[in-house]
C-alpha positions in Angstrom: 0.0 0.0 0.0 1.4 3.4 -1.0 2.7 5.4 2.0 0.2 8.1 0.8 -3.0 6.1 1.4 -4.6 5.8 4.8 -5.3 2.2 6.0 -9.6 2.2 6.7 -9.8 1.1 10.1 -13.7 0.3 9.9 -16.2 1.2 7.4 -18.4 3.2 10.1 -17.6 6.0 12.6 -16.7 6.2 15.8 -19.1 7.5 18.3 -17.3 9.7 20.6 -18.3 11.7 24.4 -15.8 14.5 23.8 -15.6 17.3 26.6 -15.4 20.8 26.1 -12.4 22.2 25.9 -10.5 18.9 25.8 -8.1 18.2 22.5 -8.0 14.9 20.8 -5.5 13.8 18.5 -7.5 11.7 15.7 -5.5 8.8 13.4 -5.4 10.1 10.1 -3.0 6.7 8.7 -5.6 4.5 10.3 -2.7 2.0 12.1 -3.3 3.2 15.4 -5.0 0.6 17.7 -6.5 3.4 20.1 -8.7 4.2 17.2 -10.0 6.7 16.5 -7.2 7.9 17.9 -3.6 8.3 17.5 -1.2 6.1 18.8 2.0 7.4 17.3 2.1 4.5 14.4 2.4 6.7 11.8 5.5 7.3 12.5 7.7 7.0 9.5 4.9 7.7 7.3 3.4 11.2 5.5 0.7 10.7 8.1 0.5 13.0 10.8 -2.8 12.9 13.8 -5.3 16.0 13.0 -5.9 18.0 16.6 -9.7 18.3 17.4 -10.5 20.8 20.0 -14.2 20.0 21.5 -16.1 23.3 21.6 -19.1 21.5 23.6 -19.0 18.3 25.5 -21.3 16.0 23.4 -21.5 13.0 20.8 -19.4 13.5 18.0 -19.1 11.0 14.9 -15.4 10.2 14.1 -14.2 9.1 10.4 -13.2 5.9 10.9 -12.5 5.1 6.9 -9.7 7.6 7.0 -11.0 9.3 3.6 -13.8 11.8 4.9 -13.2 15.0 3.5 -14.2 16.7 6.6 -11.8 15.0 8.9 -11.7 14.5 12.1 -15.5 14.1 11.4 -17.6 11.5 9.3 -19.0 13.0 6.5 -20.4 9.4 4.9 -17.7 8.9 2.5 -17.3 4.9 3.8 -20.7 4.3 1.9 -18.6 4.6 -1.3 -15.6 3.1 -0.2 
């Protein structure tokens, strides 16, 4: 697999409780086993974790296909994958 594609982790987001305020550091190569968050396996790779700072504490959606275009978030993109 090229170095500049993102391994899909699950076809199907993560459901996270974030809190407000908090950061979270989400997998954007899609190795990490803490998905969907980073682990520090992409290191050695083009792939670096995307910050997400919560602005509310609530249920967010995280991509866990790697290829949303509105990452950290799931924008539905798995359906086509």
């Amino acid at each position: 697999m090229p170095d500049d594609t993102p391994h899909i982790a699950q076809k199907a987001p993560y459901p996270v409780e974030v809190e407000a305020g908090k950061n979270y550091f989400w997998c954007a190569c899609g190795k990490s086993a803490k998905q969907p968050f980073c682990d520090g396996s992409h290191k050695g790779s083009s792939f670096v974790p995307v910050k997400y700072t919560a602005e509310e504490t609530r249920k967010l959606f995280f991509c866990g296909c790697k290829h949303s275009a509105k990452a950290p978030l799931c924008d539905g993109t798995h359906k086509s994958l």
